[in-house]
C-alpha positions as CSV (number, residue, x, y, z in Angstrom):
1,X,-25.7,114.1,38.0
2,X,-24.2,111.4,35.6
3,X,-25.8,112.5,32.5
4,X,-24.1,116.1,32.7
5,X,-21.4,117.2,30.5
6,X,-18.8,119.4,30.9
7,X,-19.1,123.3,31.1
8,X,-17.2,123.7,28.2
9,X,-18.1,121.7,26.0
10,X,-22.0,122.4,26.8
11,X,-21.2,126.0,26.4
12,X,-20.0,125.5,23.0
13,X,-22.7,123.2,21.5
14,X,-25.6,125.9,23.3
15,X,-24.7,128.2,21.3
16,X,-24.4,125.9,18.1
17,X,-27.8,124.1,18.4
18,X,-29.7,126.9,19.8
19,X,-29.3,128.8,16.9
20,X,-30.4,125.8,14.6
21,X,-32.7,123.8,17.2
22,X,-36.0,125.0,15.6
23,X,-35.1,124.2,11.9
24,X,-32.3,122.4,11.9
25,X,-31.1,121.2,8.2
26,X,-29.7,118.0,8.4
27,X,-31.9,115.9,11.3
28,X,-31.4,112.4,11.7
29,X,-33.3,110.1,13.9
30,X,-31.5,108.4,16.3
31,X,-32.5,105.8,19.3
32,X,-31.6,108.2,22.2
33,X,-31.0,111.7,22.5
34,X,-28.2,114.1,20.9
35,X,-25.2,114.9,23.0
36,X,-26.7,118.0,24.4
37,X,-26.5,119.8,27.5
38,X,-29.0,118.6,30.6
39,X,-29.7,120.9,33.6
40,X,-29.8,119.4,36.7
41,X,-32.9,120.1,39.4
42,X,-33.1,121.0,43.1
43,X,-36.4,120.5,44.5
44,X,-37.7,122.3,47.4
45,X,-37.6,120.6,51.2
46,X,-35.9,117.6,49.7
47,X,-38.6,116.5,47.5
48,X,-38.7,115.0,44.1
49,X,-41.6,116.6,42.2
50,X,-43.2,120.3,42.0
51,X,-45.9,121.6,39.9
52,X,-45.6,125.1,38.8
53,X,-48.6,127.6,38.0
54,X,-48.3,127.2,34.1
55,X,-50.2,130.1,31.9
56,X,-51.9,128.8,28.6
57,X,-52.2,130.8,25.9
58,X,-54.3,129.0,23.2
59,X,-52.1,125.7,23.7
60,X,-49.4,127.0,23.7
61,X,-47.6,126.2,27.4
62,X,-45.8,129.5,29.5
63,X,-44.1,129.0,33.3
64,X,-42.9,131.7,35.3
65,X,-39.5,131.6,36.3
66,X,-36.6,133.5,38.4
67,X,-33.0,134.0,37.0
68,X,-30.6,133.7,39.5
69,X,-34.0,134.7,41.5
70,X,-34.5,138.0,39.5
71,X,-37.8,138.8,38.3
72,X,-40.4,136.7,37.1
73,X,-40.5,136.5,33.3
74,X,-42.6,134.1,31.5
75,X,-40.6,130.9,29.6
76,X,-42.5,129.1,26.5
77,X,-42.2,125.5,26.6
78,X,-40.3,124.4,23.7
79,X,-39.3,121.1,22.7
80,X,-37.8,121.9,19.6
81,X,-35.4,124.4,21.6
82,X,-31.8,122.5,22.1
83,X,-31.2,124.6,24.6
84,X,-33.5,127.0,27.7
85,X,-32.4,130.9,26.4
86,X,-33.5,134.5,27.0
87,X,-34.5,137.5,25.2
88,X,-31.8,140.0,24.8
89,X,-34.3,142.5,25.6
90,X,-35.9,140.7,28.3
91,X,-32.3,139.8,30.2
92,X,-31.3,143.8,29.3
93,X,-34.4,145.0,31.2
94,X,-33.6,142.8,34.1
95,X,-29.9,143.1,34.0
96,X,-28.5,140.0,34.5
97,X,-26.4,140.0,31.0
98,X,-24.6,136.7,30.8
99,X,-25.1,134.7,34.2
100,X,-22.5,132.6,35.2
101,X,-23.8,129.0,36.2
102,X,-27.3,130.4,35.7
103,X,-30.3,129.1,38.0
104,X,-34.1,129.1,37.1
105,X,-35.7,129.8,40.0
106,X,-39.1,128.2,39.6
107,X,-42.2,127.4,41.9
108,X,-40.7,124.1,44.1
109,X,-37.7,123.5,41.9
110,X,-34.6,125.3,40.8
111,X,-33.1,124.0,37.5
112,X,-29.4,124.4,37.4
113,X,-28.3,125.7,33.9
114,X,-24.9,125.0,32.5
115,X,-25.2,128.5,30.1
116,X,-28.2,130.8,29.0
117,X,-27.5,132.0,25.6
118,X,-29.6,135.2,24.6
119,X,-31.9,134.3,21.4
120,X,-34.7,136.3,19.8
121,X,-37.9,135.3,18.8
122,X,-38.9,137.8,15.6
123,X,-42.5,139.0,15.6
124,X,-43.4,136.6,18.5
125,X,-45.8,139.6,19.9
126,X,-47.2,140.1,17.2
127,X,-48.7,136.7,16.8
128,X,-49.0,135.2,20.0
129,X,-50.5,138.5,21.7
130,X,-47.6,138.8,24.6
131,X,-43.8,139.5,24.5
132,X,-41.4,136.9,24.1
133,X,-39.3,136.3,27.1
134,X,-37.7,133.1,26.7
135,X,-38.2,129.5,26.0
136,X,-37.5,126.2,28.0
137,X,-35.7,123.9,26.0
138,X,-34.9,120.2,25.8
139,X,-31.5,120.3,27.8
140,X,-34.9,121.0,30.6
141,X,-36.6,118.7,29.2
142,X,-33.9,116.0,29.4
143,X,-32.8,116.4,33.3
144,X,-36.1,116.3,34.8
145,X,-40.4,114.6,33.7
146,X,-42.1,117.3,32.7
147,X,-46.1,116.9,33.0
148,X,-48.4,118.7,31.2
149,X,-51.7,118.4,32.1
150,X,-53.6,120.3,29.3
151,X,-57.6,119.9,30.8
152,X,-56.1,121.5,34.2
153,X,-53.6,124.4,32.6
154,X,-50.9,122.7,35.0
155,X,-47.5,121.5,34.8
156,X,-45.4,119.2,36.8
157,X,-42.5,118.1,37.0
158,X,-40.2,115.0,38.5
159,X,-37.0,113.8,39.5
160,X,-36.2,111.2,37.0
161,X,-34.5,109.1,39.2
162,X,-37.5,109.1,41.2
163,X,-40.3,109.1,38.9
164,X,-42.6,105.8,38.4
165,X,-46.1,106.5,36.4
166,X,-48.8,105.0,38.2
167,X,-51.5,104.9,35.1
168,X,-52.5,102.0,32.7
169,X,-51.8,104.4,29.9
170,X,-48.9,102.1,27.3
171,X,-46.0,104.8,27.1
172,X,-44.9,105.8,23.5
173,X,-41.2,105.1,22.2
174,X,-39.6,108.1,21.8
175,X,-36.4,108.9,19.3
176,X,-35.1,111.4,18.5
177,X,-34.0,113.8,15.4
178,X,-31.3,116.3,17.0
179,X,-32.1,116.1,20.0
180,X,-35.9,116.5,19.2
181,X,-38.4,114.3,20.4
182,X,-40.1,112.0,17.5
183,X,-43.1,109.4,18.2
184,X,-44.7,107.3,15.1
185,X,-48.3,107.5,13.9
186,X,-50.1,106.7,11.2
187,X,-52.9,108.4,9.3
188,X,-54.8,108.8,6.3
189,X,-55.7,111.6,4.0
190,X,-59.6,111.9,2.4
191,X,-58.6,109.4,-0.1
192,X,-58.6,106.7,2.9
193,X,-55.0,105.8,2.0
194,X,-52.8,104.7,5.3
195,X,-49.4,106.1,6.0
196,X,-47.1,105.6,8.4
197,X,-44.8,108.3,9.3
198,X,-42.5,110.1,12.2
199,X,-43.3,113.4,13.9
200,X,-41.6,115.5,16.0
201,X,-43.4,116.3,18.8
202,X,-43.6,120.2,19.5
203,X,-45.0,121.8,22.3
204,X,-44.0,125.1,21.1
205,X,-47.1,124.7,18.6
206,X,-50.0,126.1,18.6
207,X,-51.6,123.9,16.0
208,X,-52.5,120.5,16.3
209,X,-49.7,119.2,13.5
210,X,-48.3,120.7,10.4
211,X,-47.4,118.6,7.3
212,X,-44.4,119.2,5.2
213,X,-45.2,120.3,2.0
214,X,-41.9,118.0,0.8
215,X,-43.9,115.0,2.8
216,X,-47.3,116.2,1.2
217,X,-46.2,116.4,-2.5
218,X,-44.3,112.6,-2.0
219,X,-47.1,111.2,-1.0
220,X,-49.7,112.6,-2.9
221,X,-51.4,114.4,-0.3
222,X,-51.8,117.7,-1.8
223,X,-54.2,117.5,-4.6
224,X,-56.7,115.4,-1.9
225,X,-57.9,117.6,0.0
226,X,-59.7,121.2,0.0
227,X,-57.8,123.8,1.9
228,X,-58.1,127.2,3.1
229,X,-55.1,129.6,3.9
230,X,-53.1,129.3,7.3
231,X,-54.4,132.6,9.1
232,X,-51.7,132.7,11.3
233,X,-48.0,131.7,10.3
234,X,-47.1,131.8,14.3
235,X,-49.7,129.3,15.0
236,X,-48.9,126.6,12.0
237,X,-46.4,126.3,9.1
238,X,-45.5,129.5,8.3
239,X,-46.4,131.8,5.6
240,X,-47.9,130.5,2.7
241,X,-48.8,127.4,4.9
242,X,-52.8,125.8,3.8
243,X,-55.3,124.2,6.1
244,X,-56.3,120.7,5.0
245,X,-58.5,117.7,7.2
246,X,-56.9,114.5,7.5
247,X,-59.2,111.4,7.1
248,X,-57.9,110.0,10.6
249,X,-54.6,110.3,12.9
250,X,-53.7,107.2,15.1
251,X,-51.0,107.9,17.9
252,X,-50.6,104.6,19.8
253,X,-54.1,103.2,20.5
254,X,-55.8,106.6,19.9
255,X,-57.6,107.5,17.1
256,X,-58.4,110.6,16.2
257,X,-60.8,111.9,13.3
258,X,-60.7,114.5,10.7
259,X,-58.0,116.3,12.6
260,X,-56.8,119.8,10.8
261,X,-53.2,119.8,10.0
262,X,-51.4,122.5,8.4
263,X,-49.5,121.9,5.1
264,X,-46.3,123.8,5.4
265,X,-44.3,125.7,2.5
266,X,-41.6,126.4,4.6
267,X,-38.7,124.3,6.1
268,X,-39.8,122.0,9.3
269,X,-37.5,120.6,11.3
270,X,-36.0,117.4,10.4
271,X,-37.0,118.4,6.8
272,X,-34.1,116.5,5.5
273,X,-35.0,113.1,6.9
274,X,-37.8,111.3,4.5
275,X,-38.9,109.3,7.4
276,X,-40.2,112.9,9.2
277,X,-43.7,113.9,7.9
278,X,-44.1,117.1,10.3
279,X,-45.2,118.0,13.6
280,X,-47.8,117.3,16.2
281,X,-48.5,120.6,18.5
282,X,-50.4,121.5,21.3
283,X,-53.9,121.1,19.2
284,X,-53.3,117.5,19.4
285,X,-51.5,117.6,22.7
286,X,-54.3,119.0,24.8
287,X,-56.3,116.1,24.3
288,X,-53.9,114.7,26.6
289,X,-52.3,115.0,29.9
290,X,-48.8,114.5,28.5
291,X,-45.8,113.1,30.3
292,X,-42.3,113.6,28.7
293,X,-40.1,111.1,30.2
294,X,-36.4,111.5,28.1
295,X,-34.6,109.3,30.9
296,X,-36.3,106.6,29.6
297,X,-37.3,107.6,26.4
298,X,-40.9,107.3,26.4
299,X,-43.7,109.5,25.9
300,X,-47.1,109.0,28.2
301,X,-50.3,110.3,27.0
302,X,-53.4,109.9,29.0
303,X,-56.5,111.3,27.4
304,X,-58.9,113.8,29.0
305,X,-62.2,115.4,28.7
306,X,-60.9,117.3,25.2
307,X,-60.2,113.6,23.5
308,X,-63.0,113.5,21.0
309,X,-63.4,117.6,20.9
310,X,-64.0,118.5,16.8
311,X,-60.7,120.0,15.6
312,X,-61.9,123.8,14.5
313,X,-60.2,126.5,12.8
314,X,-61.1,130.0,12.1
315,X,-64.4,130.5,10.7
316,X,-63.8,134.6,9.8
317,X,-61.7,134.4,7.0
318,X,-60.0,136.9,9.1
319,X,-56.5,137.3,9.8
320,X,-55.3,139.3,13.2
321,X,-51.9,140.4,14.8
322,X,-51.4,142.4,18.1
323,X,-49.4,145.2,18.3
324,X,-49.1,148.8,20.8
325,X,-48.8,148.4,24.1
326,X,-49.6,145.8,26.2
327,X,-50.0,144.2,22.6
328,X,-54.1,145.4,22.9
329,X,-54.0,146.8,19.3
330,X,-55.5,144.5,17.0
331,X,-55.0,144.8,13.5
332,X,-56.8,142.9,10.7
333,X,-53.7,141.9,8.1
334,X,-55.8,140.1,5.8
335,X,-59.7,139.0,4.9
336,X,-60.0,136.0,1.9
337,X,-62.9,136.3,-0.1
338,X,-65.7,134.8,0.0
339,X,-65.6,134.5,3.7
340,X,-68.0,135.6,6.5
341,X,-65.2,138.2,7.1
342,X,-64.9,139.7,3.7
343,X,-69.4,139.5,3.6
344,X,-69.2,141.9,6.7
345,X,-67.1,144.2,5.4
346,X,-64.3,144.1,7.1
347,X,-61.2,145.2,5.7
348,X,-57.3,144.7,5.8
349,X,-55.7,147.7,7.9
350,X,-59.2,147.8,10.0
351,X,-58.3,147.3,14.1
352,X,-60.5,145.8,15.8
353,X,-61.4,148.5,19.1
354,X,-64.6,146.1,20.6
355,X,-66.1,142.7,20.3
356,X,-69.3,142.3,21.7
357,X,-69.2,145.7,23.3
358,X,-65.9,144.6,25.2
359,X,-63.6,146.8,24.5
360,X,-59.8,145.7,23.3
361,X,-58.1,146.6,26.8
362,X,-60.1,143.9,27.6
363,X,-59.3,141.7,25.5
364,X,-56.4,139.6,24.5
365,X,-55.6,137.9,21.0
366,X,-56.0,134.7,22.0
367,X,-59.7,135.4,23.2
368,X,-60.5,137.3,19.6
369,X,-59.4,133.8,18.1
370,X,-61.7,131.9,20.3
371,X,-64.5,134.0,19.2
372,X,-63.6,133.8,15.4
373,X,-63.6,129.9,16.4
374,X,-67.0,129.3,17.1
375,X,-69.7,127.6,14.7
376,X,-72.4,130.1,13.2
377,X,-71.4,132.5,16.1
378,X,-72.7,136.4,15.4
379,X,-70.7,139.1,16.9
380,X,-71.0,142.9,16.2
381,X,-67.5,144.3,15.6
382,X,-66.1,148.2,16.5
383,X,-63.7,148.6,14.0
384,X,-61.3,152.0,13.4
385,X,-60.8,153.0,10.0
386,X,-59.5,155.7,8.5
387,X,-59.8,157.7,11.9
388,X,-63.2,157.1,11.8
389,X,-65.4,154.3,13.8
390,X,-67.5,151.5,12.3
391,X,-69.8,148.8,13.5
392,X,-69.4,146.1,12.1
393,X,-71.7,142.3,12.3
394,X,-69.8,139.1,11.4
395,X,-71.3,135.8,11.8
396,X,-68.9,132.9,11.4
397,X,-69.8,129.6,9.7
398,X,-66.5,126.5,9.2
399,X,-64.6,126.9,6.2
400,X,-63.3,123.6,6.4
């Protein structure tokens, strides 16, 4: 393929920028993509496109995938990611090690790998409510289209060389801030004032877009709006990371009102450059089906039935992680005040055994979320304390 470097040389710069891909300190935005490595695909009986039975949880994007045809383990979609890698623990358990001229076996394609470096993700679990296995990162993302078609919970992807969009959707200029993809937009904060700023677009999060607080302060958007605490620091900006509505964002011709973006205390990526406000994440992504099109640096998003879906947050007050086996513990790590969370009672250290008398085998994170999600919504809570059980009755009302 003429866009693929040599072995050595990719080798080296994997293990360099995967290390540094998700917060790297000295981004700058560029026309075209980093020097990076760019896997090369074989698609099944000759073809040139496949789609691949994706897993969604909350919008954040998971495909199943074979190394070197081993077993299945699930690989998060992440743009921010220079390069695809594994869990240590997840490559010890199916003891592959370090493959040489690695293949991801996936459903209709196999995507030709030039290394897979071995990369943790700390407290992933915990957060997300499954284990880490692996991400798919933008040395993917740059040898073949990747489709993701939020409404449907599929993805597809393309030969490149073979690839020609068939919609009247305008495609959106991509550049790029080492080797991350960046698109403009403009928006306003509840003062009404219009900026216009870069973000990177990340597919890797779960929120719809988070704000530097370096951005916020420059621009005065901090002391305009009214914000609640980030619940979850694996979903958003991190710890210490507030919740704030935006007057309006405008991405190409889309406008989109009183979006929820997260104003981050810690470091985003591209942090460095002035011209980067933040991120846009899957919350804003699923009101799309999106196409990522690096060859011709372009991004296409079509909107679908979530387009003018109200932006909600939690409405508990609570904050949740998973834990135990099969991550089915849920434990409550915080309640604010003043919140329907804290008026029910519910304390930090409770778990969580039942919601709506379904009990938490059957439940996942991601489902507790949605629940704590929806407007004026009463649920009646089993919670373990102290070794002893509770029952508990929440009803959630917005907080923002």
């Amino acid at each position: 393929m003429k866009r693929r470097i040599a072995f050595g040389f990719a080798v080296t710069l994997a293990l360099c920028l995967g290390m540094a891909a998700r917060r790297g300190p000295h981004a700058q935005t560029n026309a075209a993509p980093a020097q990076q490595p760019v896997a090369s695909a074989r698609f099944a009986f000759g073809g040139n496109a496949a789609q691949i039975p994706a897993e969604f949880i909350g919008n954040l994007v998971f495909l199943p995938a074979h190394v070197n045809h081993s077993l299945p383990s699930l690989f998060e979609l992440d743009s921010t990611a220079a390069v695809t890698s594994i869990d240590p623990d997840r490559a010890a358990e199916l003891g592959i090690g370090i493959p040489q001229a690695p293949v991801l076996n996936l459903s209709g394609v196999d995507i030709m790998l030039d290394a897979l470096p071995q990369f943790a993700k700390k407290d992933f679990s915990a957060h997300v409510g499954r284990p880490y296995e692996g991400r798919l990162g933008n040395d993917i993302f740059a040898g073949v289209v990747i489709e993701v078609d939020y409404a449907r919970q599929a993805v597809r992807v393309y030969d490149p060389a073979a690839y020609q969009y068939s919609g009247s959707v305008k495609a959106l200029p991509l550049t790029f801030a080492a080797g991350m993809p960046v698109v403009q937009a403009k928006f306003s904060g509840a003062g009404g004032k219009m900026l216009e700023a870069s973000f990177i677009v990340n597919t890797a999060l779960d929120a719809s877009m988070v704000i530097s607080d370096r951005y916020a302060r420059a621009h005065g958007l901090s002391s305009s709006h009214m914000k609640i605490p980030a619940t979850d620091r694996e979903l958003g900006g991190g710890e210490g990371g507030v919740f704030g509505r935006l007057g309006e964002f405008r991405i190409g011709p889309y406008r989109i009102e009183r979006p929820i973006a997260d104003f981050a205390k810690e470091n985003l990526p591209g942090e460095n450059d002035p011209r980067i406000a933040g991120e846009i994440g899957g919350g804003m992504l699923r009101r799309f089906n999106a196409i990522f099109d690096y060859a011709r640096q372009q991004l296409i998003l079509a909107p679908n039935g979530d387009f003018r879906f109200d932006d909600e947050e939690d409405m508990s007050g609570i904050s949740i992680i998973a834990s135990g086996p099969g991550s089915k513990e849920f434990e409550v790590t915080d309640v604010r005040g003043g919140t329907p969370g804290s008026d029910a009672g519910i304390q930090k250290g409770d778990v969580i055994a039942a919601v709506d008398d379904e009990a938490a085998a059957d439940l996942s994170l991601a489902a507790i979320r949605g629940v704590f999600r929806q407007v004026s919504h009463k649920s009646r809570l089993l919670i373990e304390r102290n070794g002893k059980t509770i029952t508990l009755t929440i009803q959630t009302r917005r907080l923002l």
